[in-house]
N, C-alpha and C positions, 0 to 999 in steps of 0.2 A: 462375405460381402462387407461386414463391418472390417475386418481387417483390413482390407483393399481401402476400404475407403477412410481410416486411421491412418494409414499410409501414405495418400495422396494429397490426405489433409495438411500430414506434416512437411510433406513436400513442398506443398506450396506456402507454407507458414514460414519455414525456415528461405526457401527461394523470396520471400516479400522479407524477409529481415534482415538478409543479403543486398538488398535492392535500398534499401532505405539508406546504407551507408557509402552509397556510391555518387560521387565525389567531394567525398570528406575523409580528413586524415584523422583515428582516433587515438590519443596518448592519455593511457592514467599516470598518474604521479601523485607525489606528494609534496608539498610545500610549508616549511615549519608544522610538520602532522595532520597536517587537512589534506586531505585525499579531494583532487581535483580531478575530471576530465576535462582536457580542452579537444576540442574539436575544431581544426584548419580547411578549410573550404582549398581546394586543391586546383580551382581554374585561375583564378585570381593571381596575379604577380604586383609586385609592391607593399608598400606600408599598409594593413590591414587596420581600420577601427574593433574594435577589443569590446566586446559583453561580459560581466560576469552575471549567470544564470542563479540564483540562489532558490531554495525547496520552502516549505512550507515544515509546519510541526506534523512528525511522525511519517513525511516524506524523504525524499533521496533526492540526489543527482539523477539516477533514473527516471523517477516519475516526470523531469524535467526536460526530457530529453528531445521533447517534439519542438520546443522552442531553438537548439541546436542547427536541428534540420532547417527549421524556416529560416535561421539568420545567418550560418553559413552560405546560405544560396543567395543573400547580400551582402558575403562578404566580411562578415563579421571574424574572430577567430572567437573560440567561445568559450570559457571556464564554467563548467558546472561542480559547485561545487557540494561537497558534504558535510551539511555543520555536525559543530561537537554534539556525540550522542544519538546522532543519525549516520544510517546507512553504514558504508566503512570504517568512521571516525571513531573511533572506539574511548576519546575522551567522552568522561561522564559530562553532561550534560546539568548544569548546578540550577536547585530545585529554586532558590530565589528569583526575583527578578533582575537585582543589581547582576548578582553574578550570570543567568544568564544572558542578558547582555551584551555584559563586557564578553563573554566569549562568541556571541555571534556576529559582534563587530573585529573581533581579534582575527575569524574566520576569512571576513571580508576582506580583510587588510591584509592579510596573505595570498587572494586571489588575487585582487589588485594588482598589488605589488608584483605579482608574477607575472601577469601581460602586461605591466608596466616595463617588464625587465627583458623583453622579448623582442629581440630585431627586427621581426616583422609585423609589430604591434606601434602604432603609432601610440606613446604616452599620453597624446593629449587628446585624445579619442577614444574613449573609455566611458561604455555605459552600465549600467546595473537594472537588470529585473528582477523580481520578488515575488513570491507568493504567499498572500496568510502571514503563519511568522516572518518568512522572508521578506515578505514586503514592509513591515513596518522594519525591518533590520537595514534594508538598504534604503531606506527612508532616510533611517536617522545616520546612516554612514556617508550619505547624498549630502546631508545637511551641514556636514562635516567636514565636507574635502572640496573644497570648491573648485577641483578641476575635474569633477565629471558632470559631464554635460547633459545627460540625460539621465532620467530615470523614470522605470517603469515598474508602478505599484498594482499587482492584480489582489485583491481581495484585500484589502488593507482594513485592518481593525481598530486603530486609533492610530490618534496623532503621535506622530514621531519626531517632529521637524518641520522645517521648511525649505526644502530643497529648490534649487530653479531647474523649469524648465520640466516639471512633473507632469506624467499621466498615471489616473487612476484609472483601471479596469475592475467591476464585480458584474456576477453572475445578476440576471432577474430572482434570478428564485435564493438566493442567499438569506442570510439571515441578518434581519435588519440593522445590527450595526454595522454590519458593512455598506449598507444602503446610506446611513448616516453619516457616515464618515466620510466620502466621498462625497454626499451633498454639501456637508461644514467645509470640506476643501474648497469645493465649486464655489461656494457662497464668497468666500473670501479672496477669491480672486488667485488662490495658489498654485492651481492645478486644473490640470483640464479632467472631465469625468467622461467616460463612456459607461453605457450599463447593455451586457450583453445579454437580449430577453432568451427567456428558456434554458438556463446553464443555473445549475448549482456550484457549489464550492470547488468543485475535481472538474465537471464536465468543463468550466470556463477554462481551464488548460487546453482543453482540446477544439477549442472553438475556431470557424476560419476567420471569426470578426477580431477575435483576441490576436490573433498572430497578426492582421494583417494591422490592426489598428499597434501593437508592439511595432513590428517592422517600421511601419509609416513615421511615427514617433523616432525612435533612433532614425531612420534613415536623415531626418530634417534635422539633427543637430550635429550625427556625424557622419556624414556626408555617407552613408552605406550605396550599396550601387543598386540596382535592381534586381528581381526574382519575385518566385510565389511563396506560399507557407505552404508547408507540409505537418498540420499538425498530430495528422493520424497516418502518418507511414508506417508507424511501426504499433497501429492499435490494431488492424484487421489482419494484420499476418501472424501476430500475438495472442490474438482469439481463435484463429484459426490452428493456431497448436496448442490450444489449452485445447481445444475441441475434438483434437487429433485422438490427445490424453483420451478424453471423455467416451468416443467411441470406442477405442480401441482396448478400454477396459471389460469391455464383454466379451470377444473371443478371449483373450487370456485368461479369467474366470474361468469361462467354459472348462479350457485345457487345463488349469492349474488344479482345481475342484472334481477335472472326471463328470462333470455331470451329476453330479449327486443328488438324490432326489431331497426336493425343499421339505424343510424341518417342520411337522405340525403344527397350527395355531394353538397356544393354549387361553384357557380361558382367565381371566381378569377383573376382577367385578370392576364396574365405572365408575361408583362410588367412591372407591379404595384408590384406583387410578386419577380421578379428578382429587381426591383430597391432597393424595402426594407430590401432585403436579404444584397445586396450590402453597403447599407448604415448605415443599425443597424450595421452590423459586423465592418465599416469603424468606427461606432463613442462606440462601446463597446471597442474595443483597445484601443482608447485614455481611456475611463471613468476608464477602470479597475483599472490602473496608482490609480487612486480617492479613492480605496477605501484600500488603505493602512496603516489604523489606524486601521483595524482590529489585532488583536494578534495571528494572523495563518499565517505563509507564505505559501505563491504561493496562497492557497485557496482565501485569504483576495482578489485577482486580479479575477481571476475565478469568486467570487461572483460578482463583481461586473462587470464583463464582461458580464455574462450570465444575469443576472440583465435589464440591457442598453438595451441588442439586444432581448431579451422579450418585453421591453415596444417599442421598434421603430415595432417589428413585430407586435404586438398585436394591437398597433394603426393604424397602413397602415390597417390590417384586419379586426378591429372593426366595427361591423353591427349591432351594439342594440343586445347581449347575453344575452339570460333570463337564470335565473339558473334554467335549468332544473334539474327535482327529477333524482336520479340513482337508485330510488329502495331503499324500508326500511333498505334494507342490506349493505349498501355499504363501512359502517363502517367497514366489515368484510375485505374488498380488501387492506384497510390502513393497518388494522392488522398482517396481511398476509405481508405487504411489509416491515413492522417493525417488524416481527420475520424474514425473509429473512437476517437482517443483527443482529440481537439479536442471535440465531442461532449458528452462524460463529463465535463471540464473546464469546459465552460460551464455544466451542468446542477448542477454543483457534486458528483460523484460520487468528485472527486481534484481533484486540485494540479497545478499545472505549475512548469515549475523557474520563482524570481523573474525578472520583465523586469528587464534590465540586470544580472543576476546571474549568469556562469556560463551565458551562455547556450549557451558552446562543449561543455559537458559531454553534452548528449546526442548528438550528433554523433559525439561520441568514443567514448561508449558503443556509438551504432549501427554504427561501421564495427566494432567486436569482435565484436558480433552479427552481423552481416552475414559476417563472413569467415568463422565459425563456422558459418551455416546455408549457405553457399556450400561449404564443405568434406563438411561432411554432405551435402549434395543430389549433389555429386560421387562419392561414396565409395557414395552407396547405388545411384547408377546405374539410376534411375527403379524402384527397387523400395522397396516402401512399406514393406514389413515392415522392410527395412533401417533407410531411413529413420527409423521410428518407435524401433527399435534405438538407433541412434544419440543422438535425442533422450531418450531416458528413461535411457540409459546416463550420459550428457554432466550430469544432475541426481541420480541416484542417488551419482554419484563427489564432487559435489561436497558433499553430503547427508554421505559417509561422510569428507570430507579434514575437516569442520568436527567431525564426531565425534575426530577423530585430532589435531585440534591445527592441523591445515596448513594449513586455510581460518579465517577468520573464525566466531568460535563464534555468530554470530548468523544466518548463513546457515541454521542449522538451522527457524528462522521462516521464510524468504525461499522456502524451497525448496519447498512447497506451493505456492505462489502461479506459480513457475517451470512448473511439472509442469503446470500448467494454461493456461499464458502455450504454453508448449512439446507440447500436445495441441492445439489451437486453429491456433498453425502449422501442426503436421503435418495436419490438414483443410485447410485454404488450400490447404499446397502441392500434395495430392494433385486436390485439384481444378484449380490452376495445371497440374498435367503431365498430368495427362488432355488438357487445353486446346491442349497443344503448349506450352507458356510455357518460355524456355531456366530452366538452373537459377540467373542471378544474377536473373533480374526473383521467382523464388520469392525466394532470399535477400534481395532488396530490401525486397518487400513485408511477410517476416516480422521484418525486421531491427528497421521501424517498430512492430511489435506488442511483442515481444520486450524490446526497447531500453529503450522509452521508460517503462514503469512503473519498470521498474532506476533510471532516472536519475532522474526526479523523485519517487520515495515513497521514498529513502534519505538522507539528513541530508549535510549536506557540514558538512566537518570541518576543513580549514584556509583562510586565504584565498589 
């Protein structure tokens, strides 16, 4: 029955991601090195007004995509593009502020310029939307070029400029300089402000106040025709094959493992266990600080956070581990966790790190993960509650070092998406040790779940 219904799911996940690209043309390319997609709305004949869509920090083209959908269906042709250091763009990404800058306006200038340079692109109907970084970057490129007409700033974090003819978009629930920022606009008469209640920093992409109030905005200065937004066509068909994933990994277990009878609980004193929890966490905050010569931000701290607090847990719990067999099959369960994110990447749901770019960084990221979910599977000594302990303690600590200054202040976004990366393992491995599965083929398997969004949805930062 779970297979049937892993089956059906993917079914209709991939049939809804099929559906979301019908009647729109999609072309990658590149443009002086920036990896664009544009997307041509396909009913429409004539001079098209021109969007360039731009990401946020530590986002893609990808995550942008739901605005595509909406503005293609007025008529938009649409560039989304990938700044340096994100997604494709495998230029580094320079750690200053001057420098990066000047490269996320060098970015712009090449999307521009490319529906500028496009027959079926009216030149002088051309608008810009932003997210987060993006939107303070086409702020200040608006401010710049005074022949684009509109411009639309979602989460904007300071002043960049004075553009005409600006809307700002944030979330209710943001974080109050963006509340500020928008009020200092509205007060001065520069911009118009909407504030979307109930939406954080990511949910306000997907919002239907945000599209429609985006839409409404360009459509008044270039002339866009009518349609609806679509800003979750391709969120519930996307869920629904990561879900596909999620069932579908318990018959193959089953098959791969034989059934094996689960491993006994051993015992752990709580004392010893709460100390080490306490202390690997206390000394992975400082270590991560260490491991910043990596060329990925925030990930390069993560790896080596998760790193430190494996080896402290793994050694407090270390009892002479024999490598136990998992079964002639157990290749398969790897397999399995590496189409889980191959998958999602071909269906266009995320990014993968650039080919020939960096392609050692995931790798690097996985053994941190891996020694981490190895140390925890050790320490909780087939007890789930531990276990689950352990993972939400290991996210909470690093949630509170980014509050405190010790982690990376960006990690504070990063860390929802972990908490659910790290709920998703702890199911896996509970059903890996039901199974009898030893605890590195768990670590193996969640190391690839775990790992791999860290490594490729975070920006790399030097070469």
């Amino acid at each position: 029955m779970a297979a049937v219904a892993a089956f059906a799911l993917a079914g209709i996940g991939v049939a809804g991601l099929r559906a979301a690209n019908q009647g729109e043309d999609w072309r990658h390319l590149r443009v002086d090195g920036v990896p664009i997609q544009v997307v041509t709305p396909l009913a429409i004949d004539g001079p098209h007004p021109g969007v360039v869509v731009a990401h946020g920090f530590s986002g893609s083209a990808t995550l942008m995509r739901g605005f595509a959908d909406t503005l293609t269906r007025h008529g938009y042709v649409v560039a989304l593009l990938d700044f340096t250091g994100h997604g494709a763009n495998a230029r580094p990404l320079p750690t200053d502020d001057a420098g990066r800058d000047q490269a996320l306006q060098r970015d712009l200038a090449a999307a521009v310029g490319y529906l500028r340079g496009r027959p079926d692109v009216d030149p002088d109907r051309i608008g810009l939307v932003g997210h987060s970084m993006g939107a303070g970057a086409v702020v200040a490129y608006a401010a710049s070029d005074p022949r684009i007409p509109a411009t639309v700033a979602i989460s904007l974090g300071s002043e960049q400029g004075r553009p005409a003819n600006l809307l700002i978009v944030y979330g209710g629930l943001e974080f109050r300089i963006f509340k500020d920022t928008a009020s200092a606009a509205a007060a001065s008469g520069r911009a118009r402000v909407v504030e979307v209640p109930g939406t954080e920093h990511i949910s306000v992409l997907y919002s239907d106040r945000t599209h429609a109030e985006t839409a409404n905005w360009l459509d008044g200065a270039l002339r866009g025709g009518p349609g609806d937004v679509r800003p979750r066509d391709r969120v519930w068909p996307g869920a629904l094959l990561l879900l596909a994933f999620g069932v579908g990994f318990y018959p193959l277990a089953v098959v791969a493992l034989r059934r094996r009878a689960a491993l006994p609980k051993q015992p752990f004193p709580m004392v010893r266990f709460v100390v080490a929890l306490v202390l690997g966490v206390g000394l992975a905050l400082v270590a991560g600080r260490l491991f910043g010569w990596l060329p990925i931000a925030v990930a390069n701290y993560e790896a080596g956070y998760f790193l430190v607090l494996g080896i402290v847990l793994g050694a407090a719990a270390y009892r002479g581990v024999t490598p136990a067999s998992a079964g002639s099959w157990w290749w398969l369960l790897m397999l399995y966790a590496i189409s889980a994110v191959v998958v999602p990447v071909h269906f266009g749901l995320t990014h993968a790190v650039p080919v020939g770019a960096r392609w050692w960084l995931l790798p690097v990221v996985v053994l941190g993960c891996g020694v981490f979910l190895f140390g925890a599977e050790l320490a909780s000594r087939g007890h789930a509650g531990r276990h689950a302990t352990v993972l939400v303690v290991a996210a909470l600590a690093l949630l509170g070092g980014a509050v405190l200054g010790v982690a990376p202040g960006f990690v504070t976004l990063v860390v929802p998406l972990l908490l659910v990366l790290l709920l998703w393992q702890a199911a896996w491995a509970a059903v890996l040790r039901r199974l009898g599965a030893p605890a590195w083929l768990i670590a193996a398997v969640g190391a690839v779940l775990l790992a791999w969004p860290a490594a490729t949805a975070l920006p790399l930062t030097a070469g």
